[in-house]
C-alpha positions in Angstrom: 57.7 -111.0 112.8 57.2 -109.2 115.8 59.2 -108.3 118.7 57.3 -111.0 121.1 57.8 -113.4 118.4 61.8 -112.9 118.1 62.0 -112.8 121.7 60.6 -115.9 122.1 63.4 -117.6 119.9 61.2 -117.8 116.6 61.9 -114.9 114.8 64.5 -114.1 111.8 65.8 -111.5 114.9 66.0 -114.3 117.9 69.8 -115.1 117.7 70.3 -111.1 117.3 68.0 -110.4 120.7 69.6 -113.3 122.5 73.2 -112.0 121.8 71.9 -108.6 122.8 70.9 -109.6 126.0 73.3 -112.0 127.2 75.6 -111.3 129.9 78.7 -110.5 127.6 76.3 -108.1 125.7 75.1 -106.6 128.8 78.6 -106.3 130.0 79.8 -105.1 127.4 77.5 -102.2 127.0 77.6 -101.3 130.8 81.3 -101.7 132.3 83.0 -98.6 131.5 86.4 -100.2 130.3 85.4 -103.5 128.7 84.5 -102.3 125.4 87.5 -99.9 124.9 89.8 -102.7 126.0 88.3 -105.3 124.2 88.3 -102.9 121.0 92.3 -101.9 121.7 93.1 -105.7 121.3 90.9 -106.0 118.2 93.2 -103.7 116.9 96.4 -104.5 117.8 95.3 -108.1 116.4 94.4 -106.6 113.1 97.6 -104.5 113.1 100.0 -107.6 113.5 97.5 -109.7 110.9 98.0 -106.8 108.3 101.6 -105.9 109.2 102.2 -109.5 108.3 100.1 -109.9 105.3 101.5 -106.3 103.6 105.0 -107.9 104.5 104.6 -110.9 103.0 103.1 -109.5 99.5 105.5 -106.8 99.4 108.4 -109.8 99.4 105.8 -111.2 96.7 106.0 -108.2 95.0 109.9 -108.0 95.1 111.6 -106.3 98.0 113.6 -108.2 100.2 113.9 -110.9 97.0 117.4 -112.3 99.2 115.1 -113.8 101.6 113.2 -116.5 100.5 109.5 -116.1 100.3 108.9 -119.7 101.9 111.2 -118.8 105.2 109.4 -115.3 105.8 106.0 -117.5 104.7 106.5 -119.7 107.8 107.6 -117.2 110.0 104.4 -114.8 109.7 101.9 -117.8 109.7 102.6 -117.3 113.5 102.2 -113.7 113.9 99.0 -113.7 111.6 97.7 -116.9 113.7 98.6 -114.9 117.1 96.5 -111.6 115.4 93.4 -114.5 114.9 93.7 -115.7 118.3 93.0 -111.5 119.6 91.0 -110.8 116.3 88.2 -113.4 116.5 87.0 -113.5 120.2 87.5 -109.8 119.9 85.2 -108.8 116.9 82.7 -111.2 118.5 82.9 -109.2 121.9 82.1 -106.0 120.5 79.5 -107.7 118.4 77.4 -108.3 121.2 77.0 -105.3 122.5 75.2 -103.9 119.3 74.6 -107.2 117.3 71.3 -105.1 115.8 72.8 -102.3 114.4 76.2 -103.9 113.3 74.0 -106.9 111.3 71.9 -103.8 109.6 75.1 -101.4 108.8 76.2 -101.6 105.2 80.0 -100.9 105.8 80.3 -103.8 108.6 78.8 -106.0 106.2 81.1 -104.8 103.2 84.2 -105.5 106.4 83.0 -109.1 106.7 82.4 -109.3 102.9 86.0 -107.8 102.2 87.6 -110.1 104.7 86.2 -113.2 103.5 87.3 -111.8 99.3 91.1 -111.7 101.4 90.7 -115.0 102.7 89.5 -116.7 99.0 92.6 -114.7 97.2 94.6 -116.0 99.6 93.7 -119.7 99.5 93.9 -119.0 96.2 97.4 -117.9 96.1 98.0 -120.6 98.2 96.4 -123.8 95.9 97.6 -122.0 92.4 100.9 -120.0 92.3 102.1 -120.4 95.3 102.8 -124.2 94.4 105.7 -122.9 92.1 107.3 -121.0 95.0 110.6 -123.4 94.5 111.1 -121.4 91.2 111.0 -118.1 92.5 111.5 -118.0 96.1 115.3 -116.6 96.0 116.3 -113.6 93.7 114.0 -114.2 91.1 110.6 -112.0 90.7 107.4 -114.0 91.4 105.0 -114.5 88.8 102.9 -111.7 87.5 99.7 -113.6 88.9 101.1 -114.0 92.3 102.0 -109.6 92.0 98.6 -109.1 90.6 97.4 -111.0 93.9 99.7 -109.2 96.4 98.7 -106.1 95.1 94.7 -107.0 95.4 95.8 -108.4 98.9 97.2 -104.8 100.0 94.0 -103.1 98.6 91.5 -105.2 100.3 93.1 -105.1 103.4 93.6 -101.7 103.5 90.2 -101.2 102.7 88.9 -103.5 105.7 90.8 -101.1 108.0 89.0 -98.4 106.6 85.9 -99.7 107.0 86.4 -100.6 110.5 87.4 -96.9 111.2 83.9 -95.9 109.4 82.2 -98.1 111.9 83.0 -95.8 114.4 81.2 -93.0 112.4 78.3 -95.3 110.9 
């Protein structure tokens, strides 16, 4: 379609152009300090989600096995629920001000992909092992499933980090 088309609100491209020329895009291509703010609290969100989440499998994976897995389970739901609440609005920020050419880049779509792989191994942990947690949440090594998934936990996080640093060379 072309460009007159999508601007009018018919294209494939219309929600892309009208996120690129709204007032948070405009603002947040033009004022000097918004974007660099907004992207210093992206990552200090993504910092305390994945401080939490490598804490949390690395208990799953055995250190710390004196405290229980359910106590430090409750207590970093609230840290990784505070890293959301700067994460989301955040990423959706810095979105606007290039929706075009972060909806075309390969490695931000491979970000959104990877986060989304985290979020199914986690509800996955959380519907299957995780439901056996009274058997090994003090002193006694988790099940081999529930390492397996800590470990693939780490990796893809880790690897969503690094693709948000190769945005910034992309």
């Amino acid at each position: 379609m072309d460009t007159i088309g999508a601007r009018a609100g018919i294209g494939p491209d219309s929600w892309l152009d009208w996120l690129d020329d709204s007032r948070l895009g405009l603002a947040m291509r033009s004022e000097l300090w918004l974007y660099p703010i907004v992207e210093v609290v992206h990552i200090i969100g993504f910092v305390l989600l994945v401080g939490s989440v490598v804490m949390f499998d690395l208990r799953v994976l055995g250190l710390s096995k004196d405290i229980a897995v359910t106590a430090l389970a409750r207590h970093l739901l609230r840290w990784s629920v505070a890293a959301l609440v700067l994460i989301v609005p955040a990423g959706l920020m810095m979105f606007t001000a290039h929706p075009h050419d972060f909806a075309t880049n390969n490695i931000f779509i491979l970000k959104l992909c990877l986060i989304a792989t985290a979020g199914i191994n986690a509800g996955l942990f959380h519907v299957g092992v995780y439901r056996s947690v009274a058997r090994w949440n003090t002193g006694i090594a988790a099940p081999a499933i529930a390492r397996v998934q800590a470990v693939f936990s780490m990796g893809l996080w880790g690897t969503v980090v690094l693709c948000g640093r190769l945005l910034a060379y992309t």
